[in-house]
C-alpha positions, -999 to +999 in steps of 0.1 A: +277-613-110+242-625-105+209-606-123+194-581-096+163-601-099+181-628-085+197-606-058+162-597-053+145-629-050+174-642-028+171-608+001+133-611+001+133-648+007+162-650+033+144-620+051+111-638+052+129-669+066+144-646+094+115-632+102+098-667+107+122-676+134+143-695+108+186-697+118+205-681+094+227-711+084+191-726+076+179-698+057+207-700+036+206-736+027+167-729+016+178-702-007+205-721-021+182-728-052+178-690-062+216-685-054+242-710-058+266-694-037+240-693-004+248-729+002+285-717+007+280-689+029+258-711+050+289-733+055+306-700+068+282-694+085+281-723+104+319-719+115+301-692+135+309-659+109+285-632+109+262-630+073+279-602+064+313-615+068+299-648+046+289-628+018+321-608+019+339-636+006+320-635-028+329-600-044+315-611-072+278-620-061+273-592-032+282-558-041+305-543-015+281-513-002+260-543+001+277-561+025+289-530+047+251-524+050+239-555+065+276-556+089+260-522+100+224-536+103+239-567+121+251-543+150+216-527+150+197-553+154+179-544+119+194-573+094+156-583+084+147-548+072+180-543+054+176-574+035+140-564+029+149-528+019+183-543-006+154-567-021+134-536-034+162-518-047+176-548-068+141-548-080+141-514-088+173-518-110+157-553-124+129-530-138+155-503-153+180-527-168+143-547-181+127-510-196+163-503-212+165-536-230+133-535-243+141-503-258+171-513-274+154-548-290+137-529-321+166-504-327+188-529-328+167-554-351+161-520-373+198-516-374+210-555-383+182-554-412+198-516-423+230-533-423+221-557-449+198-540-468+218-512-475+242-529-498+219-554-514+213-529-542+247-536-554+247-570-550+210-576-570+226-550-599+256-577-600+281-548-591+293-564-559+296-602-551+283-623-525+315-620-503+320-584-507+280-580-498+283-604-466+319-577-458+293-544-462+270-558-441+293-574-416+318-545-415+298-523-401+279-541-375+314-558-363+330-521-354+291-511-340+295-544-313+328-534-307+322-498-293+293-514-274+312-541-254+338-506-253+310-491-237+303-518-214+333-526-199+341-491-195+309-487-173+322-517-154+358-507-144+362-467-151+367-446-120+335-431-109+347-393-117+362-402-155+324-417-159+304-394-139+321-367-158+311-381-192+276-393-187+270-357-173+276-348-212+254-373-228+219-355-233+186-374-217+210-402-202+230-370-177+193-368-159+190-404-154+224-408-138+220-377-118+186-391-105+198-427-098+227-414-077+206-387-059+182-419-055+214-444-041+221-416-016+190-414+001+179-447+001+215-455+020+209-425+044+172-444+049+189-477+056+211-464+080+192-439+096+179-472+115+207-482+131+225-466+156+257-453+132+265-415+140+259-387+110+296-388+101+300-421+096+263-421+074+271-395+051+308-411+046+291-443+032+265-424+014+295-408-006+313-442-012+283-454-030+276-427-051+290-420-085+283-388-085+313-371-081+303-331-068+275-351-045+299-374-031+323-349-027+298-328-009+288-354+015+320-362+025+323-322+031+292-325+055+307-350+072+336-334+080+319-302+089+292-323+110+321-338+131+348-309+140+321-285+140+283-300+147+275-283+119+239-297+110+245-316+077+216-301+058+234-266+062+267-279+050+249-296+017+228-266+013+261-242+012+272-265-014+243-265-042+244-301-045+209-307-037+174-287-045+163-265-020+129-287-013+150-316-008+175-294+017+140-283+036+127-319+045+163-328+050+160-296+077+133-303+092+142-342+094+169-328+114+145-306+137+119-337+143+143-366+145+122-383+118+153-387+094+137-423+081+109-408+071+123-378+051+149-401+036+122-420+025+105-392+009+138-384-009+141-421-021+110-425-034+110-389-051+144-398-071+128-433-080+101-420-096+120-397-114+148-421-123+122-446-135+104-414-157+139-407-173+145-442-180+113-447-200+120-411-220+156-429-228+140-459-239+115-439-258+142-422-276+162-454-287+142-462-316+144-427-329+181-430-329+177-460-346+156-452-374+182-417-379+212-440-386+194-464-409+181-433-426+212-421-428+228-452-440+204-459-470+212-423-484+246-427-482+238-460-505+214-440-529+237-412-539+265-444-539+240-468-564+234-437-582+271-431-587+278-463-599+244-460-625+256-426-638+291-445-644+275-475-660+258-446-684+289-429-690+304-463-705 
């Protein structure tokens, strides 16, 4: 799957292209540099497809909710302003994944020059060889890499409730999730509130692309309740808990006016900021981690060279 910020570049420039008066098969040939796979879709295009359709057949490049919003925004007349709005929130999640990493570049230099300074006091005494050194260093970074690549794929391909349900119990990192899902939800309910899809149907695809398993559980509720009953969805959510009661109040009165773009927006841009706050505190806190288990690690090999000197004594 591509980096966001190529997703990024790719929605903004095929959207300005549109917006000039540019045919779509064109557009896509012209983007083709920043994504490989436009050059294909333009081809599938040209058989007389609809974009969304072309971009359908690549899984792997165009996330699914991706593709079911521009179908939607195809119908509606509003396929520029998608791509424009998809654009900003790849960059959004360019910036996240970019503030993360950097975070993570001095813990995990700190951690690599623990690991091998650690058991150098054993080797310099002549109590260890070079090989069973390189092992004591090695060792222990080989089973850290391990349960990161774990992590990763587990992030990739567990079910949204197994790791909704265990982020939700990871401290600092449970606010960030809960933001960014809060933050998915809204801006899809912005997208859509353009088009002409009913309530139901908006609130069914906010829940498919949210992670959050109470809140998607919730909006699929409100849908329900919206369609047998005409139940306004802000009541339904509100009965519910999943939301704060400022958010439930624009939501309301979104409701009232008819202005649901604009309160959706509000929403968006309130989680965003947030999301982005957590995600510096989490980055902030990386190196503190750091630092505690290459603290923890050089004890462990004091009280252990001490051991072996008090021995040495002993003899």
């Amino acid at each position: 799957m591509p980096a966001d910020r190529d997703l990024a570049v790719f929605y903004r420039s095929l959207a300005e292209m549109l917006r000039a008066g540019v045919v779509v098969g064109g557009a896509l040939e012209s983007c083709a540099s920043s994504l490989p796979e436009a050059g294909a879709a333009a081809r599938i295009v040209a058989q007389g497809q609809p974009l969304s359709a072309a971009f359908a057949r690549f899984p792997r490049v165009f996330p699914s909710d991706h593709v079911q919003l521009l179908q939607i925004a195809e119908h509606s007349g509003s396929l520029e302003a998608t791509l424009h709005d998809l654009a900003d929130y790849a960059t959004e999640m360019d910036s996240a994944q970019r503030t993360v990493k950097s975070g993570l570049t001095l813990p995990a230099f700190i951690v690599h020059l623990g690991a091998f300074l650690a058991p150098v006091s054993g080797l310099v005494l002549g109590h260890t060889s070079l090989a069973d050194y390189l092992l004591a260093a090695l060792l222990p970074l080989s089973a850290l890499w391990m349960a990161v690549a774990a992590g990763v794929w587990f992030a990739r391909r567990a079910p949204a409730e197994k790791l909704d349900t265990i982020l939700r119990h990871v401290p600092v990192v449970n606010d960030a999730w809960s933001d960014l899902q809060r933050w998915r939800v809204a801006a899809s309910l912005r997208f859509l509130a353009r088009t002409s899809l009913d309530v139901p149907s908006s609130l069914r695809f906010a829940a498919s692309v949210c992670r959050d398993a109470h809140l998607a559980a919730t909006l699929r509720y409100a849908a329900t309740r919206t369609a047998r009953h005409g139940t306004p969805a802000s009541t339904a959510i509100d009965s519910a808990g999943a939301l704060p009661s400022d958010v439930i109040a624009l939501w309301r009165n979104a409701e009232i006016t008819g202005t649901h773009e604009a309160a959706f927006a509000r929403i968006a841009d309130r989680y965003a900021q947030s999301f982005r706050h957590r995600v510096q505190t989490l980055a902030t806190w990386l190196p503190r981690i750091a630092y505690l288990l290459v603290a923890v690690a050089m004890v462990l090999q004091i009280f252990r060279s001490a051991g072996n000197y008090l021995g040495a004594l002993a003899h």
